[in-house]
TIMI-2910 file (N, C-alpha, C, CB; in pm, 1 decimal, decimal comma, always signed):
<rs>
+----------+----------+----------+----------+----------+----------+----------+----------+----------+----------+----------+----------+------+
!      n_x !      n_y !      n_z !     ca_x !     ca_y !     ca_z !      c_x !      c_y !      c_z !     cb_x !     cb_y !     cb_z ! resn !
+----------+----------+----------+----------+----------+----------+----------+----------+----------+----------+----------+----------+------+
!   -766,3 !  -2108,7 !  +8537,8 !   -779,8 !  -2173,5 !  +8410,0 !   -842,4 !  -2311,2 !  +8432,7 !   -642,6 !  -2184,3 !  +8337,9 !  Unk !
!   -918,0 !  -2369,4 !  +8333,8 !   -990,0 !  -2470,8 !  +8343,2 !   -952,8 !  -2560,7 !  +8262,9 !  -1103,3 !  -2448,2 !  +8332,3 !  Unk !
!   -870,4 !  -2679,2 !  +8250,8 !   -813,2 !  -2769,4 !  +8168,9 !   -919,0 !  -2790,9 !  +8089,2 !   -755,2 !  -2886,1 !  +8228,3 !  Unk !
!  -1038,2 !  -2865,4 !  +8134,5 !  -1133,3 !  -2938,7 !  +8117,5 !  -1219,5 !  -2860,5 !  +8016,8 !  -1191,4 !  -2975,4 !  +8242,4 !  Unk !
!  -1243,1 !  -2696,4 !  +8065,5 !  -1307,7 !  -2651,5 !  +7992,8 !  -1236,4 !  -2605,3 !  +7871,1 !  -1370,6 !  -2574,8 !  +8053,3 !  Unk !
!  -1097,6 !  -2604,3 !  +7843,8 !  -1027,1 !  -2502,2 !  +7754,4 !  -1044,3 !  -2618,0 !  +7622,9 !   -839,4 !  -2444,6 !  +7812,1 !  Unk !
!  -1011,9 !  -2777,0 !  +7671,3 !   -975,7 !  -2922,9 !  +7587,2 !  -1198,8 !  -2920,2 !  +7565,2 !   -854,4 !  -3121,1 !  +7740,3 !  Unk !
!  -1271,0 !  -2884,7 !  +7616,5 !  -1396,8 !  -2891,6 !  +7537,8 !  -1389,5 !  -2766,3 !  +7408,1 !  -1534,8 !  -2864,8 !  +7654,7 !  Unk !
!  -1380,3 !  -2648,3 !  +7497,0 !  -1385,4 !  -2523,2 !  +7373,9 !  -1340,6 !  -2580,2 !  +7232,7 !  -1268,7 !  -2385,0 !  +7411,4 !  Unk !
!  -1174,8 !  -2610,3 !  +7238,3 !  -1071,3 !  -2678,7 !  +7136,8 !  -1175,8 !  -2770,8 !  +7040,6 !   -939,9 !  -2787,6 !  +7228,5 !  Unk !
!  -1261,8 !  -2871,0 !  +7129,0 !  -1316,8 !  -2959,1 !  +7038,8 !  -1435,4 !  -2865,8 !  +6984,6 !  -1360,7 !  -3104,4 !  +7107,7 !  Unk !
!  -1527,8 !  -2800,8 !  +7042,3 !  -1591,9 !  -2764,9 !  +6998,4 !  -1593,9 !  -2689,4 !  +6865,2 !  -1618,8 !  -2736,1 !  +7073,3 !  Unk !
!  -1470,4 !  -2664,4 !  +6868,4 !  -1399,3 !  -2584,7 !  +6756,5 !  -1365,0 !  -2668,2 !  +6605,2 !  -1252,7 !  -2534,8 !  +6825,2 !  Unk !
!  -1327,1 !  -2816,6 !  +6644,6 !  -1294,2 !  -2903,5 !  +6564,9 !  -1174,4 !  -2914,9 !  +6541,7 !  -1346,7 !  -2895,5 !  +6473,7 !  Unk !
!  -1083,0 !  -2879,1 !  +6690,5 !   -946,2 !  -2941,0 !  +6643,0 !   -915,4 !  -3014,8 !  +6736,3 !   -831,0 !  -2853,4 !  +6613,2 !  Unk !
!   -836,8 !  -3132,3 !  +6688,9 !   -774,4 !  -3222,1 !  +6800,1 !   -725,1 !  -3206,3 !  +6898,0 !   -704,1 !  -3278,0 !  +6778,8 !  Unk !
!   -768,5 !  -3299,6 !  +7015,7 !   -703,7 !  -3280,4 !  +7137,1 !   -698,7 !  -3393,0 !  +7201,7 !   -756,4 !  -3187,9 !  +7214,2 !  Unk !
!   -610,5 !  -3332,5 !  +7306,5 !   -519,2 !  -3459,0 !  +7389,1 !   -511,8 !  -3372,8 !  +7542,9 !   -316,5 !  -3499,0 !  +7301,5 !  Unk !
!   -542,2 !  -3472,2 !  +7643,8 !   -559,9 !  -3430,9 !  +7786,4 !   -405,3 !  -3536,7 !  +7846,6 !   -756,0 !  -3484,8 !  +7861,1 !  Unk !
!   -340,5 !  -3472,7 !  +7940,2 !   -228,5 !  -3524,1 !  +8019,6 !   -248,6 !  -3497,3 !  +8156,8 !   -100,5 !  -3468,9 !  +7979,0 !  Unk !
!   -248,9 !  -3627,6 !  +8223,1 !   -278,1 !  -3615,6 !  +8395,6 !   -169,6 !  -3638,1 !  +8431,8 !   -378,6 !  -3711,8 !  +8477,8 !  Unk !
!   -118,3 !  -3594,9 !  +8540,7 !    -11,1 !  -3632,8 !  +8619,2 !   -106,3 !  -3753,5 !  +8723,1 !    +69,0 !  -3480,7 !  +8704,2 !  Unk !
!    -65,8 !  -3883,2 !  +8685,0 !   -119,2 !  -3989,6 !  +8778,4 !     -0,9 !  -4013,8 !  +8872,3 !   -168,4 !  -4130,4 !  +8699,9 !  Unk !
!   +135,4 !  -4013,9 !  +8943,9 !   +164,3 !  -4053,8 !  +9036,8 !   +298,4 !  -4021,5 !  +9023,0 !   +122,5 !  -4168,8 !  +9060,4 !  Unk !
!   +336,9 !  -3955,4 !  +9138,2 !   +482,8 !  -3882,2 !  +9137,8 !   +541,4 !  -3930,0 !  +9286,7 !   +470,6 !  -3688,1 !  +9122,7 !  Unk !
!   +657,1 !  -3937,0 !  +9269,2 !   +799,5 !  -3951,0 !  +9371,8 !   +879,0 !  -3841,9 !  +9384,4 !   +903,7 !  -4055,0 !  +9326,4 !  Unk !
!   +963,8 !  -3879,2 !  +9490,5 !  +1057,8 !  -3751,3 !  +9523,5 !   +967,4 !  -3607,2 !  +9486,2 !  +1215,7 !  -3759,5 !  +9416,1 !  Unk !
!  +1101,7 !  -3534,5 !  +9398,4 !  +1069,4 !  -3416,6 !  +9370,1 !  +1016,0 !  -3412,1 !  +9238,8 !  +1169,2 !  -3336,2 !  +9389,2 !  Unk !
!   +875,8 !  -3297,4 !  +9242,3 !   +789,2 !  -3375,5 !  +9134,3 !   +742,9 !  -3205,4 !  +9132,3 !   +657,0 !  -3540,0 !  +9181,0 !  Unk !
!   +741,5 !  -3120,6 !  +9000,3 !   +724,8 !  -2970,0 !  +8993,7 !   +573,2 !  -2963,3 !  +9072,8 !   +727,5 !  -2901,6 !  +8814,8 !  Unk !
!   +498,6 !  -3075,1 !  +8945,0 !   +348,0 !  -3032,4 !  +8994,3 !   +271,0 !  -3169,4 !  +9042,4 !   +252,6 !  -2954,2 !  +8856,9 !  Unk !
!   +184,3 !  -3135,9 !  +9114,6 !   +125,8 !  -3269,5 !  +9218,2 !    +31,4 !  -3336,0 !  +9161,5 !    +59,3 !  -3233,0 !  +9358,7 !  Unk !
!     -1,3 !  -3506,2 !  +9204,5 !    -97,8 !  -3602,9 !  +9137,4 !   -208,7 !  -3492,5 !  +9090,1 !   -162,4 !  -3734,3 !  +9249,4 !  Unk !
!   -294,2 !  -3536,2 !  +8982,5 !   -392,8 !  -3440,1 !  +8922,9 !   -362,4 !  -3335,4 !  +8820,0 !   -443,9 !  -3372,6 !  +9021,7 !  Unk !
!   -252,5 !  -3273,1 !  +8837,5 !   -188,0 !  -3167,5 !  +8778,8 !   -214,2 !  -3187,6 !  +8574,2 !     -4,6 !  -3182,5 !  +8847,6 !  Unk !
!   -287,9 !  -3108,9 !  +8530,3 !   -329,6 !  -3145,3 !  +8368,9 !   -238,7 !  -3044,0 !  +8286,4 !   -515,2 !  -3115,2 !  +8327,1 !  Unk !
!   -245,6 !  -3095,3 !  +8124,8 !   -203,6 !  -3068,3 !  +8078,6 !   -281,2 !  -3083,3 !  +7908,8 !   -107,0 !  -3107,4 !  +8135,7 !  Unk !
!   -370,8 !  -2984,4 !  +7843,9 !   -435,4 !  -2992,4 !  +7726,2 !   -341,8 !  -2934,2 !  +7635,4 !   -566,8 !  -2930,0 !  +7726,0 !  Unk !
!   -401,2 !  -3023,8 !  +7495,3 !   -266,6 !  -3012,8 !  +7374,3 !   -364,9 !  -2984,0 !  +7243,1 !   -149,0 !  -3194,5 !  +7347,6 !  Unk !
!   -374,6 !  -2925,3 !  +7194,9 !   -428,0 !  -2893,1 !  +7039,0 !   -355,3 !  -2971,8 !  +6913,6 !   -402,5 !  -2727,2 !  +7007,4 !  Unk !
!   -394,6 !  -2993,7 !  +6858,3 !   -307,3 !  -3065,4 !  +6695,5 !   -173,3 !  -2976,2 !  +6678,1 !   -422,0 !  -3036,1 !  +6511,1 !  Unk !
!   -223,0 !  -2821,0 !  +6701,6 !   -135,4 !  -2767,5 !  +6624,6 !    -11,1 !  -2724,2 !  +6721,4 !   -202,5 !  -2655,4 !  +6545,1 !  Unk !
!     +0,3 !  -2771,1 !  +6872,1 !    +88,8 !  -2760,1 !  +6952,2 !    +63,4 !  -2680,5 !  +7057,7 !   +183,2 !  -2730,6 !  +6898,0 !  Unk !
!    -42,5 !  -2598,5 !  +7014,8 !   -109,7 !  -2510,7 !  +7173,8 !   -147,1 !  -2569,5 !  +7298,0 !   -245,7 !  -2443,1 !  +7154,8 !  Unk !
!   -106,5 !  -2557,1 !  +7387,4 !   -129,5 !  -2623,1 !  +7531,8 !   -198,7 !  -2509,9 !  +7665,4 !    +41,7 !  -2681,4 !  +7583,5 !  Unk !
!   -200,1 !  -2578,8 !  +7742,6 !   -240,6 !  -2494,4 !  +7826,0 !   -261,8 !  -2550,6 !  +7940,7 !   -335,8 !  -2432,7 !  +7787,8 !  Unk !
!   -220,6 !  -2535,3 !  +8065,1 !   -180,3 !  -2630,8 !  +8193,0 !    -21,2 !  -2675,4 !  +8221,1 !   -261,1 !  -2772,8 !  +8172,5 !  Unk !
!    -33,9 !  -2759,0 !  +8288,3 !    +88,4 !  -2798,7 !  +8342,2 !    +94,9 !  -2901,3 !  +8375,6 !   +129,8 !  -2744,1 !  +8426,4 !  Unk !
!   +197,4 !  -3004,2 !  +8393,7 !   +260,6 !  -3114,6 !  +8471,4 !   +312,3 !  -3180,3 !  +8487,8 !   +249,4 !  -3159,2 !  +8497,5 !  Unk !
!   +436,4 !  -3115,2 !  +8408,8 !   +604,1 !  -3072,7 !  +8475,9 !   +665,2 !  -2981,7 !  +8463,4 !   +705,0 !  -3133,8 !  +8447,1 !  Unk !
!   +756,3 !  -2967,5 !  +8373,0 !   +837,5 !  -2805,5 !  +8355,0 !   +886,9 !  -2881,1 !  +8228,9 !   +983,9 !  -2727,1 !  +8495,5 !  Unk !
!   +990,8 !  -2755,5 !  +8170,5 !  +1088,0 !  -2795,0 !  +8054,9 !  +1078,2 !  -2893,5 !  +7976,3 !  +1196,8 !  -2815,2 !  +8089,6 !  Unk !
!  +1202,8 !  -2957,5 !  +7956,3 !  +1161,1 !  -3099,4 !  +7875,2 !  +1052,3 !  -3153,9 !  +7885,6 !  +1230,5 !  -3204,3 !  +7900,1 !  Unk !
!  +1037,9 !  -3243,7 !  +8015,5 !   +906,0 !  -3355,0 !  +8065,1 !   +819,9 !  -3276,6 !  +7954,9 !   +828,8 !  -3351,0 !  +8269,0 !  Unk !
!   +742,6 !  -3175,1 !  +7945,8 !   +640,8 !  -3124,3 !  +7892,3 !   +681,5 !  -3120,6 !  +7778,8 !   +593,4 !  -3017,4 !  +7937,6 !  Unk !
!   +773,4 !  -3068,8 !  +7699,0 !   +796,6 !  -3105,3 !  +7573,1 !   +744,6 !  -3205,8 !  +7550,7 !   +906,9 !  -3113,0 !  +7538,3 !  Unk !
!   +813,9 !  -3327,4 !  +7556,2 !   +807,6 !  -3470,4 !  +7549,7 !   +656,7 !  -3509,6 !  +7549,0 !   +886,5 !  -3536,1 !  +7670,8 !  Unk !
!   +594,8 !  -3490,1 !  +7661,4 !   +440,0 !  -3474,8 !  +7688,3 !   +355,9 !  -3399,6 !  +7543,8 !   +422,2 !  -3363,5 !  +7842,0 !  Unk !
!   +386,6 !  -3321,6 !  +7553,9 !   +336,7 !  -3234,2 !  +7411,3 !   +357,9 !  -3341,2 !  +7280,0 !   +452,7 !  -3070,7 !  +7380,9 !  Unk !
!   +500,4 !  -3311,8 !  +7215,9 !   +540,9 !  -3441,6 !  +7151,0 !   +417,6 !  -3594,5 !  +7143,3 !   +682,6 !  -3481,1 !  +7247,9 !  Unk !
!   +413,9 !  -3603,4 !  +7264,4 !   +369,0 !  -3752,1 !  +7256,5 !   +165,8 !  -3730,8 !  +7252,5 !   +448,9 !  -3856,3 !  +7435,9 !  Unk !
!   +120,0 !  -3611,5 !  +7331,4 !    -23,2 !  -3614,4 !  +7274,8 !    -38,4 !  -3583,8 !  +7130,1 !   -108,9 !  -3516,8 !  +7346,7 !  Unk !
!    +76,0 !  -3532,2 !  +7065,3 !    +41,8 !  -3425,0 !  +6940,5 !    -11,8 !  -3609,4 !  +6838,8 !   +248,9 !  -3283,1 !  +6854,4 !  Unk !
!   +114,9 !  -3721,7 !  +6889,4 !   +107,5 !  -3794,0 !  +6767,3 !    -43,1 !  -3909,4 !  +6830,9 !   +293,7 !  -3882,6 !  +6721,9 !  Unk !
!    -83,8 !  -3886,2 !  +6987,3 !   -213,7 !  -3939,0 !  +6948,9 !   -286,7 !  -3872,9 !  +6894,7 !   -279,4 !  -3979,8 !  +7028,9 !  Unk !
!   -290,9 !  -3772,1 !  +6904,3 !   -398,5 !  -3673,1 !  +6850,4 !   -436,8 !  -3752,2 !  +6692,9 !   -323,1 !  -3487,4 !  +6833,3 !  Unk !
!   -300,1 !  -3723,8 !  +6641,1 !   -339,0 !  -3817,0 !  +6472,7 !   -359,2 !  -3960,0 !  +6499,3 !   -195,5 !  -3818,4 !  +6341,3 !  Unk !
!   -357,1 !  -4031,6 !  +6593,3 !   -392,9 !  -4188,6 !  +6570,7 !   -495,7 !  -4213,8 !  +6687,2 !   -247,7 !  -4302,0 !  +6583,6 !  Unk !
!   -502,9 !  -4162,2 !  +6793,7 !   -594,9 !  -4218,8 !  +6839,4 !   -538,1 !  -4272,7 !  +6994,1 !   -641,1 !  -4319,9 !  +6734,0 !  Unk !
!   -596,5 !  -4305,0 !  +7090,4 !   -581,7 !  -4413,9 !  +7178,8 !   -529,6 !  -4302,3 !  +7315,8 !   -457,1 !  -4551,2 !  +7112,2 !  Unk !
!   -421,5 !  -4395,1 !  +7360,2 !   -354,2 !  -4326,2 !  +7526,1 !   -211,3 !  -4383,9 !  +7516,5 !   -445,3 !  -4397,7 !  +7705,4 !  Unk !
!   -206,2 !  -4322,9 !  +7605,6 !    -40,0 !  -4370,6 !  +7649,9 !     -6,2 !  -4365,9 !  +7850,6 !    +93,3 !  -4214,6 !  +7552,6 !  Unk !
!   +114,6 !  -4411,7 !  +7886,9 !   +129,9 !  -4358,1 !  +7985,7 !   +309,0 !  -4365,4 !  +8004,1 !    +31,8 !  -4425,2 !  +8088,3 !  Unk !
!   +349,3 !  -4254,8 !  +8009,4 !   +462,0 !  -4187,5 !  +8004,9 !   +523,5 !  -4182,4 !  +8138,0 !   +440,4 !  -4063,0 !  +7951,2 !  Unk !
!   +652,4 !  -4244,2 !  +8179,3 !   +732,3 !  -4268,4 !  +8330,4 !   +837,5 !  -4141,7 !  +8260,5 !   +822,6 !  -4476,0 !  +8380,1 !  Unk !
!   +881,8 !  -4062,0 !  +8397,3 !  +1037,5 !  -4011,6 !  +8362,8 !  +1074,4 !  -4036,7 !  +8502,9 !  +1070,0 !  -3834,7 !  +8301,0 !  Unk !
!  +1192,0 !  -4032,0 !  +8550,2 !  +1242,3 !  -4091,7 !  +8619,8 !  +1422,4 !  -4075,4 !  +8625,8 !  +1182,2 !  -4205,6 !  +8588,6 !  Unk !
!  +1482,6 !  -4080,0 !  +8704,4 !  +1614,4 !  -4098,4 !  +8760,2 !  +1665,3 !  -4232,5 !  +8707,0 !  +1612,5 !  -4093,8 !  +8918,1 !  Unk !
!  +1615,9 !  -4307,8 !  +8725,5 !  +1609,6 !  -4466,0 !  +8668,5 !  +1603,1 !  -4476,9 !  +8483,7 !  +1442,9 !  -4545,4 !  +8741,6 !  Unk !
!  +1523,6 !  -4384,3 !  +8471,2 !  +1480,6 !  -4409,5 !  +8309,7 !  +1615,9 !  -4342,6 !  +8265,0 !  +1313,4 !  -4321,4 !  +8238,9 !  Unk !
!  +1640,8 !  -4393,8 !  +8106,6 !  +1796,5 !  -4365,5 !  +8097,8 !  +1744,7 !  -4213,3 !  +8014,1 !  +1918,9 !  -4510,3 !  +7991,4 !  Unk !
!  +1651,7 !  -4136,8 !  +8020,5 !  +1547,7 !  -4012,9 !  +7961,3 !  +1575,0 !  -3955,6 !  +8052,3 !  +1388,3 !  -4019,4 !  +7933,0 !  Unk !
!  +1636,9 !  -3956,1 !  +8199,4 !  +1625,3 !  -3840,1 !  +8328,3 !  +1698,1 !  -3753,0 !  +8286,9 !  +1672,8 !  -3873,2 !  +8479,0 !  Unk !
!  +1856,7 !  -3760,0 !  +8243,1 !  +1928,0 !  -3600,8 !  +8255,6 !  +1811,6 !  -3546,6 !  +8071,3 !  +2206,5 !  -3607,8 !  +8231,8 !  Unk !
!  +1798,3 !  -3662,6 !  +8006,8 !  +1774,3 !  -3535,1 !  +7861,8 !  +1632,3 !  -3501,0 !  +7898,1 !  +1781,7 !  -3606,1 !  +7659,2 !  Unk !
!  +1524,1 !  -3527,5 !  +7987,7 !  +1393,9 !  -3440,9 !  +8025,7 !  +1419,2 !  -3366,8 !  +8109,7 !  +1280,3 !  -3501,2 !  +8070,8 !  Unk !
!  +1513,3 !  -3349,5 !  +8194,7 !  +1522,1 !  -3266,6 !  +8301,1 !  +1521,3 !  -3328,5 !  +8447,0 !  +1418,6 !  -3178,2 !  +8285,4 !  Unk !
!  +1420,6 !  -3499,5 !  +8473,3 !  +1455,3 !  -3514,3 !  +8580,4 !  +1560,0 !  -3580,7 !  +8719,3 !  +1389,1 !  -3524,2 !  +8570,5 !  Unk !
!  +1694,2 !  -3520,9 !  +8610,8 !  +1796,6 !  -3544,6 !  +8730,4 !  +1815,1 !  -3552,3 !  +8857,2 !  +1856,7 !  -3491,1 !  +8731,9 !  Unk !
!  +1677,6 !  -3445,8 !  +8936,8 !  +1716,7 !  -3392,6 !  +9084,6 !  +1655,2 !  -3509,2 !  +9145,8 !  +1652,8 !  -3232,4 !  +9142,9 !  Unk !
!  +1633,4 !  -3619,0 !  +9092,0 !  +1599,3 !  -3732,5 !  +9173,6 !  +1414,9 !  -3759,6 !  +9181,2 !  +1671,9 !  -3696,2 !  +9332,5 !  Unk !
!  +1317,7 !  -3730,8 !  +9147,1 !  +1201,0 !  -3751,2 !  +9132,8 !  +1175,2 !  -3869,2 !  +9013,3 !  +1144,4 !  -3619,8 !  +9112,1 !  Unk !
!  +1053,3 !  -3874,2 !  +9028,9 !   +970,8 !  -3970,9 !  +8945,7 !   +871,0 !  -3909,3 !  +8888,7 !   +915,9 !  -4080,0 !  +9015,1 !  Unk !
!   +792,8 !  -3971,2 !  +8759,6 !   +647,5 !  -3891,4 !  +8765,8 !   +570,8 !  -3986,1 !  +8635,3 !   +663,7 !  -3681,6 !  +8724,1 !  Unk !
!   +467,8 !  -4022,6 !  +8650,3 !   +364,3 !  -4086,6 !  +8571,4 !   +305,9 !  -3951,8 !  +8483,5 !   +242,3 !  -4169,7 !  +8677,3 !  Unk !
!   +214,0 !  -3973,9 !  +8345,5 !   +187,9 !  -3901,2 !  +8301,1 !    +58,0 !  -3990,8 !  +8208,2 !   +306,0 !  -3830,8 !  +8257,5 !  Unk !
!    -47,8 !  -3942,3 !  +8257,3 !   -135,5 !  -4060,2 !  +8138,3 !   -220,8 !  -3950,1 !  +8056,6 !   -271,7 !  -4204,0 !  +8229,9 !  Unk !
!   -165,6 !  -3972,1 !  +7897,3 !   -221,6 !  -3898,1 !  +7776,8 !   -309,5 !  -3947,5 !  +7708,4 !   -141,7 !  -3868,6 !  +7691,2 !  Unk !
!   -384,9 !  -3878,6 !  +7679,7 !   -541,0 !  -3997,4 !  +7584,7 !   -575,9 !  -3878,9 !  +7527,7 !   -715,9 !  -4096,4 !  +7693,5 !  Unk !
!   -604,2 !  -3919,6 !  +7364,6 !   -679,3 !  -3826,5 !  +7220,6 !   -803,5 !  -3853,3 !  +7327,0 !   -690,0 !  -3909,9 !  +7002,2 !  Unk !
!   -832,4 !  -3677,0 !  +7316,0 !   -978,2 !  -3686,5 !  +7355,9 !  -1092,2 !  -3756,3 !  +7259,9 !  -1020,9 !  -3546,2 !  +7377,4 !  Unk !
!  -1148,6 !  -3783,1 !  +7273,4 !  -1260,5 !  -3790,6 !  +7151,8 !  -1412,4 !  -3732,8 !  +7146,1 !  -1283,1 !  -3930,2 !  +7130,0 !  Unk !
+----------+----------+----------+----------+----------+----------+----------+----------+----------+----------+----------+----------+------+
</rs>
């Protein structure tokens, strides 16, 4: 599967989208630096880069650039008081940088 190409098709189509990189992970981390993640307006995704929650959350958070615009960059973490309700309890870290394609 082709992140890159699936988040062009989407636009080509004329619906919103949102690309998610995994920029920089600790400990135990599902999927490794690079690891993408494309989001449609209407909640369709396709990729990866994390599991369970984290990706919820991820989803969640491109859906509402999608309607406004811009980027974000998303920590979960052991530290963040978000670790047991995303899932990452087992001690990892992980960066996540989301941007409305345009």
């Amino acid at each position: 599967m082709d992140i890159l190409q699936t988040a062009q098709d989407w636009k080509a189509k004329g619906k919103g989208v949102a690309l998610a990189t995994v920029v920089e992970t600790w400990g135990s981390a599902p999927q490794p630096v690079g690891s993408q993640l494309v989001v449609d307006g209407d909640g369709h995704f396709e990729g990866a880069v994390s599991g369970g929650c984290v990706e919820g959350e991820v989803i969640s958070q491109a859906q509402e650039l999608i309607a406004k615009g811009g980027h974000t960059l998303l920590e979960f973490g052991v530290a963040d008081e978000t670790a047991w309700r995303v899932g990452l309890a087992c001690g990892g870290r992980i960066k996540i940088f989301v941007e409305a394609v345009s």
